[in-house]
C-alpha positions in Angstrom: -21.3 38.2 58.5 -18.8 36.3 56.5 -18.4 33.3 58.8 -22.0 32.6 57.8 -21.1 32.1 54.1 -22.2 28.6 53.3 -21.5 26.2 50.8 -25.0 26.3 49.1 -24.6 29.9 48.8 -21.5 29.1 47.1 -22.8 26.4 44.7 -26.2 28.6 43.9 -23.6 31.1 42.7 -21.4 28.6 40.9 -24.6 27.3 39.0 -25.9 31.1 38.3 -22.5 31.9 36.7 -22.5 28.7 34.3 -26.1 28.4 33.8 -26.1 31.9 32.6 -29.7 32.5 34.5 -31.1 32.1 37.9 -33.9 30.1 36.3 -31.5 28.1 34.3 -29.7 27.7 37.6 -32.6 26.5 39.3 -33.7 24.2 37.1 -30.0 22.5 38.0 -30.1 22.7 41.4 -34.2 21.5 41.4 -35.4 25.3 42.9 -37.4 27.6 42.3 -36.2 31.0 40.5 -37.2 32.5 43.6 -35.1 30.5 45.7 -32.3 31.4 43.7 -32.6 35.1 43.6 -33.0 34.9 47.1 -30.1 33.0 48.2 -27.8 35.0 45.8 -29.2 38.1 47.4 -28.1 37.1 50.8 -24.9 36.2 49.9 -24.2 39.9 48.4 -25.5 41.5 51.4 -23.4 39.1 53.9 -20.4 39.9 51.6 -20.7 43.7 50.8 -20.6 42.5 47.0 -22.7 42.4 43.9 -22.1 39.3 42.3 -24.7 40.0 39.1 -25.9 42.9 37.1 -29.1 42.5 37.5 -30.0 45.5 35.0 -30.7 43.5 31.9 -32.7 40.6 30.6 -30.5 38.1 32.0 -27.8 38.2 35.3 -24.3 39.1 34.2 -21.5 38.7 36.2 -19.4 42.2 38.0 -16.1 42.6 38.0 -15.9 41.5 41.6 -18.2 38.7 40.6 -15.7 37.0 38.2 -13.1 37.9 40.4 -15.1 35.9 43.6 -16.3 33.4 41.0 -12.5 31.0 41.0 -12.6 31.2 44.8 -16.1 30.0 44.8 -14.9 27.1 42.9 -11.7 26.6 45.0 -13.6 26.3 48.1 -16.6 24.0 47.1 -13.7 21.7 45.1 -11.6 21.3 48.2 -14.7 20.6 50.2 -15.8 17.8 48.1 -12.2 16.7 47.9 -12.3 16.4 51.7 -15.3 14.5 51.8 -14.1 12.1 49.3 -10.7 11.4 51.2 -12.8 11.6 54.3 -15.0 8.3 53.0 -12.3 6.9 51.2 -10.6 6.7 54.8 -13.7 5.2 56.6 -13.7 2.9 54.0 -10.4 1.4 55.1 -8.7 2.9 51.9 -5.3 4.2 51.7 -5.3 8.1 50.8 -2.1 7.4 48.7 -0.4 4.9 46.9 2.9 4.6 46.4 3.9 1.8 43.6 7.6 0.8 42.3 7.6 -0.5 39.3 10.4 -2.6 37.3 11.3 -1.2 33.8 10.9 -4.0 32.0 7.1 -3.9 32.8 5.3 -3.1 29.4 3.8 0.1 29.7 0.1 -0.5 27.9 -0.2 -3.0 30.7 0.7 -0.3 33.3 -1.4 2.3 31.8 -4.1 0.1 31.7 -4.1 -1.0 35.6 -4.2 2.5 36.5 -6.6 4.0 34.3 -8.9 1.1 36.1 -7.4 1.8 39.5 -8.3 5.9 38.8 -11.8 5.1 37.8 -12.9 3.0 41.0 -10.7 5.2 43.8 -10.6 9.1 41.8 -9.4 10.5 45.3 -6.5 8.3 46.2 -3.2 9.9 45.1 -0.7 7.8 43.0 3.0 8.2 43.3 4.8 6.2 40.9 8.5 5.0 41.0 10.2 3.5 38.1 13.4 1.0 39.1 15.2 -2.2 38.7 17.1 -5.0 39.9 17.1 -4.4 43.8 15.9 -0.7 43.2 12.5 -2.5 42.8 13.0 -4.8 45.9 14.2 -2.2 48.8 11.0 0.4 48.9 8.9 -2.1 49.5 11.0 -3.8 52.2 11.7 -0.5 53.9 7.8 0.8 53.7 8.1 3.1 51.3 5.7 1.5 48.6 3.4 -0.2 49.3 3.4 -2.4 46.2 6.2 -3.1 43.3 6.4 -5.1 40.5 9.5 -6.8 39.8 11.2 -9.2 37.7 12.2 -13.0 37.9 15.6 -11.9 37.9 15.1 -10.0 41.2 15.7 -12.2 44.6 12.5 -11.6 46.7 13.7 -11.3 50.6 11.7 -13.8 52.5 9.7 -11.2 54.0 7.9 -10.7 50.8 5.2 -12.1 49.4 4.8 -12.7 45.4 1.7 -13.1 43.2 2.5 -13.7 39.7 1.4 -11.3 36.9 2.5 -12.0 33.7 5.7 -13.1 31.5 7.2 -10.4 29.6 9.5 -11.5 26.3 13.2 -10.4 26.4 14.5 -10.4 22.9 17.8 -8.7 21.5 17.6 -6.8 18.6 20.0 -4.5 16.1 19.3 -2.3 13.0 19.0 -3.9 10.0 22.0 -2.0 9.1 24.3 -3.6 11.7 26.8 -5.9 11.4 25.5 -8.4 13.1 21.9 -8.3 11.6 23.6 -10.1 8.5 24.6 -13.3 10.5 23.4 -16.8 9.7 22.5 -18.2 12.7 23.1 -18.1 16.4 26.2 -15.5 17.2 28.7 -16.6 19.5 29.5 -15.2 22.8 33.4 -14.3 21.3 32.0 -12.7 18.2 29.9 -10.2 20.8 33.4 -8.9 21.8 33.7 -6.9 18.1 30.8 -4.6 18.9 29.2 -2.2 21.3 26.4 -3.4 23.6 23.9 -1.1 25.0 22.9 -2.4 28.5 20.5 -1.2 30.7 21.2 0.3 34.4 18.9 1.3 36.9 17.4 4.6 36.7 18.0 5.4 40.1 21.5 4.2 40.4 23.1 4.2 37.1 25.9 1.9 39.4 23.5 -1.1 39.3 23.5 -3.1 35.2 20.1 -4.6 34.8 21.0 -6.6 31.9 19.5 -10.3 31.2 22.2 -12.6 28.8 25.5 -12.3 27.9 27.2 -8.7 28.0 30.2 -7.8 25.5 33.5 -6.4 27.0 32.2 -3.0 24.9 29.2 -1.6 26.9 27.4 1.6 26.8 25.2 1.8 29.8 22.1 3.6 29.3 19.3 4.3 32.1 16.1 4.8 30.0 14.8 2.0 27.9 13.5 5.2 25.1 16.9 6.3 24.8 18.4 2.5 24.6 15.5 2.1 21.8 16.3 4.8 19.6 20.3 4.0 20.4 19.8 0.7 18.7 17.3 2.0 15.7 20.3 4.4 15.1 23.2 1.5 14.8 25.1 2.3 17.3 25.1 -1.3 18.9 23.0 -4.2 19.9 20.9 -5.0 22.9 17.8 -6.6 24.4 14.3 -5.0 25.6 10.8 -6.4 25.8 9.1 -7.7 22.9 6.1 -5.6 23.7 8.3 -2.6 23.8 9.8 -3.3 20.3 7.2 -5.1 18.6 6.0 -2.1 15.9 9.9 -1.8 15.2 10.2 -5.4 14.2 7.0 -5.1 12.1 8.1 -2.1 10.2 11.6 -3.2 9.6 13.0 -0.3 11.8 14.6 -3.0 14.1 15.6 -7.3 13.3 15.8 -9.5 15.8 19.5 -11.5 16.3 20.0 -14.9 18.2 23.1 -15.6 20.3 24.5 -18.4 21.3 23.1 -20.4 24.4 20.4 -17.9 24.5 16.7 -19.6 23.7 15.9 -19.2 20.3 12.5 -17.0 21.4 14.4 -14.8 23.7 14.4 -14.7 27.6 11.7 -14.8 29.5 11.0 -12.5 32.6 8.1 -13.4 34.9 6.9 -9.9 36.6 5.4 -10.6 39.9 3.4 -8.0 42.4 5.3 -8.1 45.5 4.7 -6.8 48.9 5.4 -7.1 52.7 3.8 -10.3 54.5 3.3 -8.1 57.8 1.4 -5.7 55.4 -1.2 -7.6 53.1 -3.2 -5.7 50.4 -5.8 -3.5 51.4 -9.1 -3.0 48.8 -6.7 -0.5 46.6 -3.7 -2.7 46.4 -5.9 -5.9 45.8 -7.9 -4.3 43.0 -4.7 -3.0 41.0 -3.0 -6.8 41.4 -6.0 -8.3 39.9 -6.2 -6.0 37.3 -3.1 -6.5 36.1 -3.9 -10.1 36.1 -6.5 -9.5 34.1 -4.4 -7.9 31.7 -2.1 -11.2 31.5 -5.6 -13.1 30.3 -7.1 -10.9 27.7 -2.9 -11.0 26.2 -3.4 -14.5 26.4 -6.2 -14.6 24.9 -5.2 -12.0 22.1 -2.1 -13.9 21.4 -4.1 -17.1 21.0 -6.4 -15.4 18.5 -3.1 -14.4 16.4 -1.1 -17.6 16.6 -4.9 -19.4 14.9 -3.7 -16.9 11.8 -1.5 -18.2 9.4 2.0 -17.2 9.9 4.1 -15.9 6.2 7.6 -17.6 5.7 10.0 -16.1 6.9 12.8 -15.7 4.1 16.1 -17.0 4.9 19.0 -14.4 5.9 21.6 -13.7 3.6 25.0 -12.2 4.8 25.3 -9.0 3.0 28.7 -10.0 1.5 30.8 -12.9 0.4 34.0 -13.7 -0.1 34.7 -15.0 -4.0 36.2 -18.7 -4.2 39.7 -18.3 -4.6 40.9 -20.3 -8.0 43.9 -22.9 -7.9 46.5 -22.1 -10.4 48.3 -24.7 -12.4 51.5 -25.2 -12.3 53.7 -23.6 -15.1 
């Protein structure tokens, strides 16, 4: 008799147990009350359990009803979960999607392309990889994502294609408290040799330095771009991350920006590109996460147009935070 325990059963009782009611439940399923205690009634007797105490006003749930009640739901969820995957394959989808993604990559911007991706394919799983340098390059060359996101910097293999997403700022930055915070103008490459640089290797082989600009002979390497963050609000040396990543830190004072010498006075640029394999174009899930990061690069644009219309405060000249006294010629006795 159990074999002939089917779904509707199951979803009559799920809607009984929530709605509190069998006519409460049929008023969600569109039955009659009838219909309802009917079909529940079967499904005890095929099981050899009562579900409800029917004694009352109202249907309350047994002991072995509650118990039955989070299989109930485990069976009807992976049911529906195996039709979705089931359409989401005849649709020529991908069941999973496996991204690498360069750490330079401003997270809103991620966030933001798969929140959108989530909302139009809620069945496809997402396995994310965070990289750099060549870490970005090799998954997708050797088929194990199927889309990354890398940096300028990288070399694509020719076997790649590259679509263009957006630039991303590079800036270097100190604490307000650091020595070199204080100097007028652009620092030279020498003067870098006096203080610690924290400089970013790849999370998944902290052998490879992903660093853009010039690097002082005193490094810290650092694999997390948080830790490198706090690192630098802290003092304990200078470095460069995105602009969007540091952004509220410069506002609020907690970080200053520093220019070195034959750097560009707003900071390297990195240009992230969507890269995959040319013998393995996008399908309707890869395409619709490229062009919404796209989209992401226009409604920047368009933000950062809105602020540059603003008027922009002076900025108030740095002062070095000491000086040496003139030294006074004597006279001659």
């Amino acid at each position: 008799m159990l074999d002939g325990v089917s779904l509707d059963q199951l979803r009559t009782f799920i809607a009984a147990a929530d709605e509190g009611s069998f006519s409460a439940a049929g008023r969600r399923l569109k039955r009659a009350q009838s219909v309802i205690s009917q079909t529940l009634a079967n499904l005890e007797g095929q099981i050899g359990v009562n579900l409800f105490d029917r004694r009352g006003r109202f249907p309350v749930l047994t002991g072995q009803g509650r118990a039955l009640l989070t299989e109930a739901r485990a069976a009807v969820g992976g049911v529906e979960l195996f039709k979705s995957r089931a359409k989401t394959l005849a649709d020529g989808l991908v069941p999973e999607l496996n991204v690498v993604v360069d750490i330079m990559f401003p997270v809103a911007a991620l966030i933001s392309g798969m929140t959108a991706f989530q909302e139009k394919f809620p069945s496809t799983v997402l396995r994310l990889q965070i990289s750099a340098g060549n870490g970005v390059i090799e998954p997708i060359v050797d088929g194990r994502c199927s889309v990354g996101i890398a940096g300028s910097y990288t070399l694509a293999p020719p076997q790649l294609d590259c679509e263009r997403l957006m630039p991303v700022s590079i800036v270097t930055v100190a604490s307000p408290r650091h020595p070199l915070a204080s100097h007028i103008g652009p620092i030279p490459t020498a003067d870098l040799a006096e203080h610690i640089q924290l400089v970013h290797t790849d999370p998944s082989d902290s052998s490879r330095v992903c660093e853009i600009g010039p690097v002082s002979p005193r490094v810290w390497f650092i694999s997390h771009p948080a830790d490198k963050q706090a690192f630098l609000r802290s003092g304990l040396g200078f470095g460069s991350l995105p602009l969007p990543m540091v952004e509220a830190d410069l506002a609020s004072g907690a970080l200053v920006r520093i220019k070195l010498e034959d750097t560009p006075p707003d900071g390297q640029v990195v240009v992230m590109s969507a890269a995959y394999r040319k013998d393995i174009p996008p399908g309707p899930a890869v395409r619709r996460f490229i062009d919404h990061l796209k989209q992401e690069d226009a409604r920047r644009l368009n933000t950062n147009t809105l602020r540059s219309a603003a008027p922009i405060p002076a900025i108030p000249e740095r002062r070095p935070m000491w000086r040496r006294p003139p030294i006074e010629k004597q006279q001659s006795p």
